[in-house]
Steps between C-alpha positions, in 0.01 A plus 500: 500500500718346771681541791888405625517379827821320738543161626491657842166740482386210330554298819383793747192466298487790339131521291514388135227735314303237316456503077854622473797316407731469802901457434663425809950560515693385748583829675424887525786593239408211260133666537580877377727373222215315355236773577781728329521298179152506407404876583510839307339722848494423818248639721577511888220469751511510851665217657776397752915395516416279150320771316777782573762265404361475177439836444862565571600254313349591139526847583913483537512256197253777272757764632812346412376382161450159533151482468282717253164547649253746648435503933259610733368548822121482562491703859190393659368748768872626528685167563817614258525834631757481745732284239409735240621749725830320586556464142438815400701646815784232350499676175482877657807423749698314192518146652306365157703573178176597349158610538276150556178667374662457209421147458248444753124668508253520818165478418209510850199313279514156295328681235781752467755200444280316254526833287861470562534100401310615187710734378 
């Protein structure tokens, strides 16, 4: 196991979760692509500015084919619902070119997105 981190959270002192491997890049873009490279699903939790960027970001790249993996959302005590309700209201008003349920699954318990992974 192991975690990518920034230069700069580095230096803001962001907490380094002990008996994993830390890999540190020089900058938030730099940190995705690598995260990117070595995945196959991608599980959101709830998080800030950082966390919706890259769930954005793999999320566009899974829909316009350049990255083949699985997505999705764990929605603790309702955090996702309003942005699964924009994107869904994105798909229903034809702003998104496709339906992003397609790619992406929202799961409320850790257990249901084990079963997920597993499959």
């Amino acid at each position: 196991m192991f975690g990518v981190t920034t230069t700069g959270l580095t230096a803001k002192g962001r907490a380094i979760v002990e008996g994993i491997e830390n890999v540190e890049e020089p900058d938030l873009s730099t940190r995705i692509k690598h995260m990117v490279s070595m995945s196959d699903a991608f599980v959101t939790l709830p998080g800030g500015l950082g966390t919706f960027e890259e769930f954005f970001s793999v999320m566009s790249q899974i829909k316009a084919g350049e990255l083949k993996a699985t997505c999705a959302l764990l929605d603790v005590d309702g955090y996702f619902k309003p942005l699964v309700e924009m994107l869904d209201l994105s798909c229903e008003t034809g702003l998104n070119s496709c339906d992003w349920r397609a790619f992406c699954d929202v799961f409320t318990t850790p257990d249901d997105i084990i079963d997920w992974l597993e499959k």
